[in-house]
C-alpha positions in Angstrom: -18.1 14.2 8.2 -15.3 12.6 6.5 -11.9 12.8 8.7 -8.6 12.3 6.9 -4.9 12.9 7.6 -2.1 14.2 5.1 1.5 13.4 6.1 3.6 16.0 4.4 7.0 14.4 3.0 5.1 11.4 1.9 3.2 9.8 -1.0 0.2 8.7 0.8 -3.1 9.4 -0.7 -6.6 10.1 0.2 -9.2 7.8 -1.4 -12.7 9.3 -1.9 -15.9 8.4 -3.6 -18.2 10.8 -4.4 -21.7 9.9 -3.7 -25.1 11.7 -4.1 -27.7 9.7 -2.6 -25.8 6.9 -1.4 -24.8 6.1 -5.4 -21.4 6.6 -6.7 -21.5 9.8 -9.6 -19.4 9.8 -12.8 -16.5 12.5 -12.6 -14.9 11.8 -15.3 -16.2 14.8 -16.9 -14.6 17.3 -14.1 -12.7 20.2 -15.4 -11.6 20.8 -12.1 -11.5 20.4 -8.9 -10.4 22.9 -5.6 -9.6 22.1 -1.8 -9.2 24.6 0.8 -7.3 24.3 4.2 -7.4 27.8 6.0 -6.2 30.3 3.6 -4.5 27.9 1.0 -6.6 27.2 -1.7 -5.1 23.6 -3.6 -6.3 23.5 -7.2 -6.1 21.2 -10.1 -5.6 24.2 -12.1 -2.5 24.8 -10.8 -1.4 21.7 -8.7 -0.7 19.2 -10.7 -0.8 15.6 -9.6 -2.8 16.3 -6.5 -6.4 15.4 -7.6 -7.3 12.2 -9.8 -10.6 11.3 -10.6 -9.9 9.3 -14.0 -10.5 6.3 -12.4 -14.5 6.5 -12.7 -17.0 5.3 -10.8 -17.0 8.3 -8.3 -13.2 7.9 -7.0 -11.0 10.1 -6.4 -7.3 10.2 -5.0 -5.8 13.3 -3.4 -1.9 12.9 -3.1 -1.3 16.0 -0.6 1.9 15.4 0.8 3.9 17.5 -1.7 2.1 20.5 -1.0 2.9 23.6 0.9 0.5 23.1 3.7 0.7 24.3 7.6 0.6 21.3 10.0 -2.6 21.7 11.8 -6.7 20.6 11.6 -8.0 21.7 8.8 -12.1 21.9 8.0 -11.9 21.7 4.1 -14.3 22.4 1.6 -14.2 20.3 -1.8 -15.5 22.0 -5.4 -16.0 20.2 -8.4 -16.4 22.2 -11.6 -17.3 21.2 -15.2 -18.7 22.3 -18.3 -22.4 22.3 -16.3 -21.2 23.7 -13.5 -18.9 26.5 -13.9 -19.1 28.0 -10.6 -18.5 24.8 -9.0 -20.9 22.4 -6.9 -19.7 22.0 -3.4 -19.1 18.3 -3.0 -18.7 17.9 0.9 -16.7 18.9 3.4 -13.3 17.1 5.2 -12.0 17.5 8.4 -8.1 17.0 7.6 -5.2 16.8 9.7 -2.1 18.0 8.1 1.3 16.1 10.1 
């Protein structure tokens, strides 16, 4: 379990990298991407400038600190979509705190 903290007001990030098997996947093809905290639902789709995964090599930076999130502990639940995977392939899961 990966444990991470968003601090609202501010422009850190999370950094992530997207493993399967212990090797680092190419997500540059993602179409999308969704991260839930309770009942909010953040999505590329509509939140722009949260999620980037240009970088390659299986990174990806989540810039939460913008959003319209509750302070609290969050378990969290990260989909990637793309032209494969349409429904979506749950990545992993993220125990965040949200300050």
């Amino acid at each position: 379990m990966v444990y991470e903290t968003v601090h609202l007001g501010h422009d850190n990030t999370i950094d992530l990298k997207l493993l399967a098997d212990d090797v680092a996947q190419d997500i540059t093809n993602t179409t999308r991407m969704t991260l839930s905290f309770g009942t909010t639902l953040i999505d590329s789709d509509v939140h722009s400038g949260v999620f980037d995964w240009t970088d390659g090599d299986g990174k990806l930076y989540l810039t939460l600190g913008d959003q319209t999130i509750t302070e609290g502990s969050y378990y969290s639940e990260l989909v990637v979509y793309d032209s494969v995977n349409t429904d979506g392939i749950v990545w992993g899961s993220l125990t965040i705190s949200v300050t």
